[in-house]
C-alpha positions as a printed NumPy array, in Angstrom:
array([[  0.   ,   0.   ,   0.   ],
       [  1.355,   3.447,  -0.978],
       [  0.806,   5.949,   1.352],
       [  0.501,   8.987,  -1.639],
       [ -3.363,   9.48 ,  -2.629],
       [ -2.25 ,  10.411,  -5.947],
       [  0.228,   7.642,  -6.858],
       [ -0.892,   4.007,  -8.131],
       [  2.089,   1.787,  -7.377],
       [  1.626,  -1.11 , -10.036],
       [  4.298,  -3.689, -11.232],
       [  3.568,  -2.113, -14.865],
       [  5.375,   0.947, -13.629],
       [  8.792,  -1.247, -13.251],
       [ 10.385,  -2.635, -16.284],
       [ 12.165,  -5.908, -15.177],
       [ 14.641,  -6.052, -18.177],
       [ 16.553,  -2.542, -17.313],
       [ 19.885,  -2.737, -16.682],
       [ 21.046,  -1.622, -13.163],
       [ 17.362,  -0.629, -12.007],
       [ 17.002,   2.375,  -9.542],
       [ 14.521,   3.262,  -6.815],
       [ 13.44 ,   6.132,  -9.047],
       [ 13.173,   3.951, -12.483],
       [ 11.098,   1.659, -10.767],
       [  8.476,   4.335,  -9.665],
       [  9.112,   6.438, -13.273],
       [ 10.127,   9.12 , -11.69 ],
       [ 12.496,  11.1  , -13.835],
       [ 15.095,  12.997, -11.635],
       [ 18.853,  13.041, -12.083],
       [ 21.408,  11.723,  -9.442],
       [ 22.579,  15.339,  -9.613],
       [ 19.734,  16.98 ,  -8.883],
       [ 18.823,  15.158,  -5.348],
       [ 20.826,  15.395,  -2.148],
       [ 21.152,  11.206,  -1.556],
       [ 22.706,   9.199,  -3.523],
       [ 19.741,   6.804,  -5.664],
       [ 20.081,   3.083,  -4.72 ],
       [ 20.097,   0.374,  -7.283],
       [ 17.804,  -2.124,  -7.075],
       [ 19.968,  -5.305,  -7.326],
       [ 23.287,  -4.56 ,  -6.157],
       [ 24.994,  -2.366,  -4.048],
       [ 26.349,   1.676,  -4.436],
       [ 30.404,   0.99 ,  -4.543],
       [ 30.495,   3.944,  -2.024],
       [ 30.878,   4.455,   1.919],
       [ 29.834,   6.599,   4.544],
       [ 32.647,   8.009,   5.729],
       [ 31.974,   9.106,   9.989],
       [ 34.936,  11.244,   9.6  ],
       [ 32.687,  13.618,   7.181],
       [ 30.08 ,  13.898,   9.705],
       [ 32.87 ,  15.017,  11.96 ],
       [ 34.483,  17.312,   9.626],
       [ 31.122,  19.002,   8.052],
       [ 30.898,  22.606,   9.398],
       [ 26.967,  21.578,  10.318],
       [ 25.628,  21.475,  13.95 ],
       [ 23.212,  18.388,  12.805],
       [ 26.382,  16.26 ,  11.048],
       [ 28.35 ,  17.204,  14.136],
       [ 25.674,  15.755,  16.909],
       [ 25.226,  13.006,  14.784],
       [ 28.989,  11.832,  14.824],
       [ 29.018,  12.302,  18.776],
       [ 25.529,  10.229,  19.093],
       [ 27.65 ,   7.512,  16.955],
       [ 30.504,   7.433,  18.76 ],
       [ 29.051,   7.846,  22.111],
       [ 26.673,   4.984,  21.16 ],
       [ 29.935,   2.647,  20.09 ],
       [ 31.906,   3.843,  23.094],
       [ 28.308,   2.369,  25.109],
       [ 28.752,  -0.639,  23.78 ],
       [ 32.419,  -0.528,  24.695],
       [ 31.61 ,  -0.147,  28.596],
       [ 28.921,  -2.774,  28.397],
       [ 31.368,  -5.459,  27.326],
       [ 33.488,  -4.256,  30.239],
       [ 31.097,  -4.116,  33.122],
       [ 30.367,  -8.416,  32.383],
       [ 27.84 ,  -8.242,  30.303],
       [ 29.68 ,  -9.558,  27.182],
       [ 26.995, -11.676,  26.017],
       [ 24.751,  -9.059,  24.843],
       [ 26.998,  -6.64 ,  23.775],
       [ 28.33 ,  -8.793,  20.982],
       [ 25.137,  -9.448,  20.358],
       [ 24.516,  -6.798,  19.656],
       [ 27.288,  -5.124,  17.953],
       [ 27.194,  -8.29 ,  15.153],
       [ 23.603,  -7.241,  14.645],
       [ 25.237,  -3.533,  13.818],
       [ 27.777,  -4.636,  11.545],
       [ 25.427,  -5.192,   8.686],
       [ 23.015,  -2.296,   7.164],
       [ 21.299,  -3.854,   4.157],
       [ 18.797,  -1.322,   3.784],
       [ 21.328,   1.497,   2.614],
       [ 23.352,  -0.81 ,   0.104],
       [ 26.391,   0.47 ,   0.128],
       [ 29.24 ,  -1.326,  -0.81 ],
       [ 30.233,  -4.132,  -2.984],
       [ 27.759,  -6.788,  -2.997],
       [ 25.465,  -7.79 ,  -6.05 ],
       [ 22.852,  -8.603,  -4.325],
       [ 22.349,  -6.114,  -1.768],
       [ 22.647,  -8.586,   0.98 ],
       [ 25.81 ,  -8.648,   2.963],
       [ 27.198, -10.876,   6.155],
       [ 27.501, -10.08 ,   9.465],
       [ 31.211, -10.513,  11.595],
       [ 31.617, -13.35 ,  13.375],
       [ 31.277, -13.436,  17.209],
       [ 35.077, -13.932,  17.279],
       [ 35.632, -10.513,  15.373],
       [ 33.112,  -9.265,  17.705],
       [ 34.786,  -9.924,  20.943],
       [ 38.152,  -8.908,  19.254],
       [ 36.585,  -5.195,  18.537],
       [ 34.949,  -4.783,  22.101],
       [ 38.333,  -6.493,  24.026],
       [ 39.457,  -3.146,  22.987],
       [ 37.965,  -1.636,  25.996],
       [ 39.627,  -3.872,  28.138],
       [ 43.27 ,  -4.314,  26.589],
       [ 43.791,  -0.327,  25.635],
       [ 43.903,   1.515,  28.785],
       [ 43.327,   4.602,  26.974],
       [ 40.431,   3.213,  25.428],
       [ 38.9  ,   1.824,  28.745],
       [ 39.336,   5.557,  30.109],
       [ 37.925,   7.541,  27.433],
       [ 36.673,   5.527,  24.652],
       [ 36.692,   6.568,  21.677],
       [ 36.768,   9.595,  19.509],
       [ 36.699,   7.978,  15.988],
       [ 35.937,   4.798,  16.503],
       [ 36.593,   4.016,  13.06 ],
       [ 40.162,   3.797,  14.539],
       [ 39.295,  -0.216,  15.136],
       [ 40.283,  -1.115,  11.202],
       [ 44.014,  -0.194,  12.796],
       [ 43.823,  -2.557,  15.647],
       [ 41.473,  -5.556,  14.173],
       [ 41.938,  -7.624,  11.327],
       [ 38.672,  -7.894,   8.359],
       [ 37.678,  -4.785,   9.333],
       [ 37.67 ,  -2.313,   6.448],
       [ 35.36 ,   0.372,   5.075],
       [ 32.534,  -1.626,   4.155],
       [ 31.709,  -2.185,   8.372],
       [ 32.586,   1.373,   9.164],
       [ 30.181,   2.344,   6.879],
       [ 27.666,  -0.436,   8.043],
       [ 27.994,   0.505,  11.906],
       [ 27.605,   4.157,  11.353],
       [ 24.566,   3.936,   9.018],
       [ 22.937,   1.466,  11.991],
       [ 23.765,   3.557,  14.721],
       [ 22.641,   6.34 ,  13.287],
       [ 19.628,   4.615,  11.313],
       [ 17.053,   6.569,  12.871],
       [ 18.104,   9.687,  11.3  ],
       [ 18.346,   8.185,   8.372],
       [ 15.276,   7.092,   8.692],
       [ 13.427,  10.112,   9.05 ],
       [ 15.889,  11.779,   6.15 ],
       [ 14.796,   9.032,   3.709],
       [ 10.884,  10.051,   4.877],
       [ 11.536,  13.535,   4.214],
       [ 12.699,  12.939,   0.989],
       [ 10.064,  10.572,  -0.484],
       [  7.722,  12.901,   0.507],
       [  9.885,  15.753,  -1.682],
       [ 10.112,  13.444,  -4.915],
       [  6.67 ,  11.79 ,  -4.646],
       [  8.776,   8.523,  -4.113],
       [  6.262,   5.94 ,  -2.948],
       [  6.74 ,   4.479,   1.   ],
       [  5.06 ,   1.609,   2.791],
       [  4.429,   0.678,   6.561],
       [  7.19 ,  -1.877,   7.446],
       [  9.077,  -3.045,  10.417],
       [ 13.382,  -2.371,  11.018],
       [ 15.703,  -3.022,  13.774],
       [ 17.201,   0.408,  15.108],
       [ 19.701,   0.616,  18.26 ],
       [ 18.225,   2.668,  20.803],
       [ 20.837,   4.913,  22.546],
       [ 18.642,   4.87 ,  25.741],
       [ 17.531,   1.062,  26.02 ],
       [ 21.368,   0.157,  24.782],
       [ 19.059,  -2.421,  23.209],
       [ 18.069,  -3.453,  19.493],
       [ 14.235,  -2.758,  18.778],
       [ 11.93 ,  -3.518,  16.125],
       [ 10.19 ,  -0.433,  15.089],
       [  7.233,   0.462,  12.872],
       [  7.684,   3.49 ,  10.236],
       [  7.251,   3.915,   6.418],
       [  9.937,   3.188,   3.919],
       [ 10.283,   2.423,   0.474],
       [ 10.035,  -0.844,  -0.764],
       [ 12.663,  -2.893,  -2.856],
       [ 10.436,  -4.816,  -5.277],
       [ 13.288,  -7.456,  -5.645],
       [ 13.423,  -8.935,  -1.938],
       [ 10.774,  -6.772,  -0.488],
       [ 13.289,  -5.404,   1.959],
       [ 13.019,  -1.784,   3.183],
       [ 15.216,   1.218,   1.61 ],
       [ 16.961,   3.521,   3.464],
       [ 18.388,   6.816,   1.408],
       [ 21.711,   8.149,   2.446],
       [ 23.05 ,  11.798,   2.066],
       [ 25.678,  12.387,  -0.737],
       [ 27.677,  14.745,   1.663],
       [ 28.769,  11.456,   3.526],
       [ 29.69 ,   9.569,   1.   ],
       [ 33.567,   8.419,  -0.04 ],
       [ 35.457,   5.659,  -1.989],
       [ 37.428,   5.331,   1.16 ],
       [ 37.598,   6.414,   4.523],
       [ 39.38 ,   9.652,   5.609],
       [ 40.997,   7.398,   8.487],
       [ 42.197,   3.483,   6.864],
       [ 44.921,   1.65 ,   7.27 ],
       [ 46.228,   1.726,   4.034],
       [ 46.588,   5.089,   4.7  ],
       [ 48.363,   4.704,   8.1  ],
       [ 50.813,   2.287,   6.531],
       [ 52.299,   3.986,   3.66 ],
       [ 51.961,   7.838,   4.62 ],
       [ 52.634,   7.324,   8.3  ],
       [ 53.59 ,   4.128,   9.751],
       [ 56.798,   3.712,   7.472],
       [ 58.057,   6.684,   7.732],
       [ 57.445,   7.555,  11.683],
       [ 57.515,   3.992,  13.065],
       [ 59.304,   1.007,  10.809],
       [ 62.712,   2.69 ,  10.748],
       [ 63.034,   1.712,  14.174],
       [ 62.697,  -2.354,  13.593],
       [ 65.056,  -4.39 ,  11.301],
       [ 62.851,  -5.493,   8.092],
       [ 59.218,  -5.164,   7.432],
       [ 55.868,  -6.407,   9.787],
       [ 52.728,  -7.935,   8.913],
       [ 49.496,  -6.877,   8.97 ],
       [ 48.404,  -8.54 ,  12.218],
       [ 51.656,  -7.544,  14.   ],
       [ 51.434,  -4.168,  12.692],
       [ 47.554,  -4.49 ,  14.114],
       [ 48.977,  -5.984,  17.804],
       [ 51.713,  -3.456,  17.744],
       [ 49.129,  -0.776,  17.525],
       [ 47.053,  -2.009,  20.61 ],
       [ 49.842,  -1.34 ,  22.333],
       [ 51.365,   1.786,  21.183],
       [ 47.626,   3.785,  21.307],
       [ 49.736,   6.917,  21.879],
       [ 51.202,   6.999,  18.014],
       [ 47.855,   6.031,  16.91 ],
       [ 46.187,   8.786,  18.37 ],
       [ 49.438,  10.702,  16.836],
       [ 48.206,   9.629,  13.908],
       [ 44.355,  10.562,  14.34 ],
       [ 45.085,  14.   ,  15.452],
       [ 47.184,  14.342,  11.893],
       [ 44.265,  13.566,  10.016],
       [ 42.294,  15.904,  12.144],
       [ 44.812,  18.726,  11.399],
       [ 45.072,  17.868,   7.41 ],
       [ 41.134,  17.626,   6.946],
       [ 40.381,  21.123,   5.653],
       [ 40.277,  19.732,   2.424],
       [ 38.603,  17.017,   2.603],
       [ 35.157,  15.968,   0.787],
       [ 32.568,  13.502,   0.053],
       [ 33.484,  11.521,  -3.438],
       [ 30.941,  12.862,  -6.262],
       [ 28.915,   9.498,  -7.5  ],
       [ 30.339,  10.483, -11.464],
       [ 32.749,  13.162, -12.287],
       [ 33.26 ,  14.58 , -16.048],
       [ 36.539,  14.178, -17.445],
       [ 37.99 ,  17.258, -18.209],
       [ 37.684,  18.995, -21.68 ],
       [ 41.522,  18.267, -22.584],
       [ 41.01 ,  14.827, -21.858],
       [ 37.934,  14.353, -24.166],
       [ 40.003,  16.113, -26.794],
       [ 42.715,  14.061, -25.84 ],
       [ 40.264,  11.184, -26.091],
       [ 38.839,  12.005, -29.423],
       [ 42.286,  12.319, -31.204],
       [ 43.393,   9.085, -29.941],
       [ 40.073,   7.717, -31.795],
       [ 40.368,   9.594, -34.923],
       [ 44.306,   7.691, -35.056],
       [ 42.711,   4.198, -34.665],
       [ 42.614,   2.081, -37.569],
       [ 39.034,   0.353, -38.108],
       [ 38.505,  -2.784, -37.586],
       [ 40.283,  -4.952, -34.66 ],
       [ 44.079,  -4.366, -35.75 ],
       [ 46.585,  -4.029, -32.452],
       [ 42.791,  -4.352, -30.107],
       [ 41.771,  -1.105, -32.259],
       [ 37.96 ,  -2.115, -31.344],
       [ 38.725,  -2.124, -27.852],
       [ 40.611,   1.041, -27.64 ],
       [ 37.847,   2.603, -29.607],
       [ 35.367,   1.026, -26.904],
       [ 37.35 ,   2.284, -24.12 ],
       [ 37.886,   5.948, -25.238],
       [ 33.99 ,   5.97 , -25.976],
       [ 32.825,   4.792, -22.69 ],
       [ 34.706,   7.999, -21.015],
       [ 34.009,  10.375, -23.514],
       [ 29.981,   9.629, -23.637],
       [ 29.512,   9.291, -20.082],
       [ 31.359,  12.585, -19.355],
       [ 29.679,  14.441, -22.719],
       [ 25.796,  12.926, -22.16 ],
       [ 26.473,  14.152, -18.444],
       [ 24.035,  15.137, -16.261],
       [ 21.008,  14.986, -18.796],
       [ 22.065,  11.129, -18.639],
       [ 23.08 ,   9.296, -15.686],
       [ 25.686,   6.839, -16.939],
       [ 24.247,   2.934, -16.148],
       [ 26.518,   0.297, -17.291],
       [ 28.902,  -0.446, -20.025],
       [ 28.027,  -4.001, -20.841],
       [ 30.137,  -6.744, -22.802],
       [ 27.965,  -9.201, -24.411],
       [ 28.71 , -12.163, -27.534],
       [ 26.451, -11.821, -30.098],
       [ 26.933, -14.584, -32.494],
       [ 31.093, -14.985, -31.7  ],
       [ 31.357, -11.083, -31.751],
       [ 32.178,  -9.173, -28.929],
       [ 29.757,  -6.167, -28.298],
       [ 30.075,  -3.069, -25.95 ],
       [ 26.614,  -1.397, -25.368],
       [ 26.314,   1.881, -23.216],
       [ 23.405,   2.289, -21.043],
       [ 22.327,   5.612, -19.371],
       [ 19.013,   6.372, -17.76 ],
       [ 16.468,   8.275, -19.491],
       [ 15.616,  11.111, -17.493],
       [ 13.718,  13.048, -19.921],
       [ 15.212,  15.975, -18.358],
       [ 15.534,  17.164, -21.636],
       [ 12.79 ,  17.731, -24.398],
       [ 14.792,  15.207, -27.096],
       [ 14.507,  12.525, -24.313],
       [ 11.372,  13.109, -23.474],
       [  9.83 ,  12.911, -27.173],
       [ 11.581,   9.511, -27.14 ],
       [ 10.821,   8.585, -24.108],
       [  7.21 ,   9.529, -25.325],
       [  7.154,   8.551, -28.695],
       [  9.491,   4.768, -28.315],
       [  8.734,   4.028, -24.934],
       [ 12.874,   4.832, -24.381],
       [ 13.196,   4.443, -20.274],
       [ 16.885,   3.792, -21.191],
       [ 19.143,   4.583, -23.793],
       [ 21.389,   1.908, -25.56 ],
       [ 24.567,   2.915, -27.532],
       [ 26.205,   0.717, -29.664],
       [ 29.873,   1.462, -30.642],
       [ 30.9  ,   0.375, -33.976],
       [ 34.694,   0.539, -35.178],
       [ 34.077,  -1.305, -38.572],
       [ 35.098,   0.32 , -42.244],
       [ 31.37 ,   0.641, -42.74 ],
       [ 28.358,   0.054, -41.012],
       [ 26.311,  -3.042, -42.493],
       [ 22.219,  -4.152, -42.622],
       [ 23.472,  -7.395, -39.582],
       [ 24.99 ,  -4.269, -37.221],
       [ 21.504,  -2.807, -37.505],
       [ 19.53 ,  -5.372, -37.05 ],
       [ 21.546,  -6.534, -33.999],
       [ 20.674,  -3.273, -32.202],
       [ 16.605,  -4.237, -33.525],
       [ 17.098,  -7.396, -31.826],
       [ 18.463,  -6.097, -28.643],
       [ 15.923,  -3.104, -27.982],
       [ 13.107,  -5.546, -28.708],
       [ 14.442,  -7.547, -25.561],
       [ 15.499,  -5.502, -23.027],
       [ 14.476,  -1.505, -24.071],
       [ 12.316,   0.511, -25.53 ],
       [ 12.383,   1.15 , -29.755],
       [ 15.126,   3.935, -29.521],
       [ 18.94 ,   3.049, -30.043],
       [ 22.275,   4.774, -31.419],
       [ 24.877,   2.974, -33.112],
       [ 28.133,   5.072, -32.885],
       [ 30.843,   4.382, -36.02 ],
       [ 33.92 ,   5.975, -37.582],
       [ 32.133,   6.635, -40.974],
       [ 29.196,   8.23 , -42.602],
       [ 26.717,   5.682, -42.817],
       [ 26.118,   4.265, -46.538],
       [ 22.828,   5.497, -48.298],
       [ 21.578,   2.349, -48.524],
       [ 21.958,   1.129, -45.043],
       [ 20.164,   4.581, -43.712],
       [ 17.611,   3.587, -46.02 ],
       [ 17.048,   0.366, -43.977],
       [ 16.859,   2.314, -40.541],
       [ 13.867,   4.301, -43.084],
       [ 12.309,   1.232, -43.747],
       [ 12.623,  -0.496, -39.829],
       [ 10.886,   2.947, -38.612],
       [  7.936,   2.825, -41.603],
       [  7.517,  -1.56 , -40.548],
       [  7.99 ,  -1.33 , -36.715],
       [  8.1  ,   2.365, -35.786],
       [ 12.02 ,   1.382, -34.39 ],
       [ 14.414,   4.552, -34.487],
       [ 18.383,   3.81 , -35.131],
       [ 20.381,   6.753, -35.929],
       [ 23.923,   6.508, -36.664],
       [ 26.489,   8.606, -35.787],
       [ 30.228,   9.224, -37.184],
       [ 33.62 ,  10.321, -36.027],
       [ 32.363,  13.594, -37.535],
       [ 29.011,  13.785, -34.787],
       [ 31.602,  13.132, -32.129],
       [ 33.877,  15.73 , -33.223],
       [ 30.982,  18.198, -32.912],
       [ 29.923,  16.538, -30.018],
       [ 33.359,  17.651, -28.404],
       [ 33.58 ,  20.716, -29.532],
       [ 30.422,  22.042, -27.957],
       [ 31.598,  20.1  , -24.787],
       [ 34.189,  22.319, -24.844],
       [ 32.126,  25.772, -25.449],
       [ 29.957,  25.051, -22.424],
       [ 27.72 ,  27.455, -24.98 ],
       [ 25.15 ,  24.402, -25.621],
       [ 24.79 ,  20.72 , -25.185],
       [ 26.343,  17.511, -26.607],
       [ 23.434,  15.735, -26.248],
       [ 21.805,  18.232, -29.182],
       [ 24.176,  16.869, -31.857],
       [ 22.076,  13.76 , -31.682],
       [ 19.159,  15.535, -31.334],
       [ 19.794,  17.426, -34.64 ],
       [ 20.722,  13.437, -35.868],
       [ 17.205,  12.873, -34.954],
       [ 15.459,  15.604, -36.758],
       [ 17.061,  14.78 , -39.533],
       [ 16.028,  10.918, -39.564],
       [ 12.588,  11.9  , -38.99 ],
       [ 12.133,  14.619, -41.971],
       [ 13.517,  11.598, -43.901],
       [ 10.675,   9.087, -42.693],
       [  7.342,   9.127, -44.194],
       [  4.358,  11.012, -43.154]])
């Protein structure tokens, strides 16, 4: 049941066949990733991005700022629990904590990840006890435990914060629904409750992941990194060398570097307050960034030097240089989806996928016109373009998209090959246009004016197919 009067939440609003589905393709809603303040879960697998604590920490915001103190004064809880005997049901509950499926963040494919182990468990709260420093005053990162504990990396950082802090989250994903008409149901979550020190099943409104059913929690973009401010990558090449190696003969492991931290706290915290001091700069990871305009022109003259065909891996170094360029140029009208290898009768194939948006009026007419909720882009480094590389492209939209495709090529395409996209449009209403190095060279150049948009050279491809097709 969806809780907006003016929504109908059917199945025939989701297209199963999309590639990478998102929260907001599922419910056709057609806003950009850059025009919302969370990042916009997929569907099936996991954002390959973190919440980094640090950043709430580090944001000059009163809210962010309480938030990282309710964290870490909720882990440091936790931490005194263990220590006053009752071990059993702080594990307990920290390995429920561990694991925050309802943000999906990380790596998995399947949005489903695994809890630690109650070994790892006691390992991470026997930090109270062994670190007298710790036992005194706790934490004041507490991300700090991926130096002192083995398998503990930025996926459970991530994971612990977004559960400790879930019930903002909550309310944030609420708030936002509520914004963007997205649709929310009445379902039960586990949330830690700072006061109880206990885990609590709770009753609110989420949105729903058609897939598993499971509830979605949103996440704010301002939190978000590749990798965490504090790591120990980090602490091993940029401070642990240099500050602490030189004074042992030949190089540690990992887990006596780890047991050599628990008891040296006093460099680690040397450490933390360095990161502290050298934070001005630091920011949340954007979820796509444009490659600069030098690059694309770097990018394009590497392609126009490529020889057609697949001499020295021309095809692929044609693919490769495309999949930057387009994703950058087709930026932000077109979130970028997935660049997808598939064999198509013993040929290797690289399609491009972006979302449709239609926050444009080209994608909207095809959006309206051929049912286009994503747009596939063939790449094409052959002498000529041929009648089999169009109807490949027929054969694929009639499976998985709508009856709008692009086949991108190195040379004008041949009269009588156009003349069979003519005739596929007039039998099927099915729109392929073709585009040449000569498109993309335009293409680039207004990239690099900033006076229009790439995305126009296609539409003006488009206009032009259509005056040809007949009335």
């Amino acid at each position: 049941m969806c809780i907006f009067e003016n929504y109908t939440c059917t199945p025939e609003s989701y297209t199963m066949a999309l590639i990478r589905p998102r929260l907001n393709d599922y419910h056709n809603l057609p806003f950009r990733q850059g025009d919302v303040e969370f990042a916009i879960p997929f569907l099936d697998e996991d954002i390959p991005l973190y919440v980094d604590p640090f950043l709430l920490w580090k944001i000059s915001s009163q809210q962010d700022n309480a938030l990282h103190a309710s964290l870490v004064n909720s882990f440091n809880q936790l931490g005194h629990l263990f220590v006053k005997g009752k071990e059993v049901e702080a594990r307990k509950i920290l390995i429920e904590l561990t694991e925050c499926n309802e943000v999906g963040l990380g790596n998995s494919k399947t949005r489903q990840g695994k809890k630690v182990g109650e070994k790892t468990a006691n390992e991470i709260l026997s930090l109270f006890k062994l670190v007298p420093q710790v036992n005194n005053q706790g934490f004041q990162h507490f991300e700090e435990i991926q130096l002192f504990i083995d398998n503990i990396s930025k996926d459970r950082i991530s994971d612990i914060t977004c559960s400790l802090i879930k019930s903002f989250l909550i309310d944030f994903t609420i708030d936002q629904c509520q914004k963007l008409q997205i649709p929310i149901e009445k379902c039960t979550i586990p949330i830690y409750d700072y006061k109880t020190q206990k885990i609590k099943i709770e009753e609110t409104f989420l949105p729903i992941n058609p897939d598993n059913q499971q509830p979605i929690i949103l996440t704010p973009k301002r939190w978000l990194r590749y990798v965490p401010w504090i790591n120990y990558d980090d602490y091993f090449e940029n401070y642990y060398i240099k500050d602490v190696e030189k004074t042992f003969d030949g190089k540690l492991n990992r887990v006596q570097i780890l047991n050599f931290n628990r008891n040296n706290y006093d460099l680690v915290q040397t450490y933390i307050s360095s990161k502290e001091r050298s934070s001005e700069n630091l920011a949340n990871d954007p979820l796509f960034s444009q490659i600069p305009v030098l690059s694309a022109k770097r990018k394009f003259a590497s392609i126009l030097k490529l020889p057609t065909g697949k001499t020295n891996n021309a095809d692929k170094e044609y693919e490769d240089n495309m999949v930057q360029i387009m994703a950058s140029l087709l930026y932000p009208h077109l979130d970028f989806a997935k660049e997808q290898s598939r064999t198509d009768s013993g040929t290797q194939i690289r399609d491009l996928i972006f979302y449709n948006n239609r926050s444009f009026d080209f994608l909207k007419d095809i959006y309206d016109t051929y049912d286009s909720r994503q747009l596939v882009i063939e790449l094409k480094n052959v002498k000529e373009i041929e009648r089999e590389h169009i109807n490949q492209l027929n054969r694929y939209l009639s499976e998985h998209f709508g009856r709008f495709g692009i086949i991108f090529t190195r040379k004008k395409v041949p009269r009588n090959i156009f003349q069979n996209t003519i005739d596929l449009w007039s039998g099927q209403r099915r729109c392929i246009i073709v585009l040449d190095d000569s498109d993309l060279e335009l293409m680039c150049e207004v990239y690099e004016s900033r006076q229009r948009h790439p995305l126009e050279v296609i539409k003006r491809k488009y206009i032009e197919f259509t005056r040809s097709c007949p009335s």
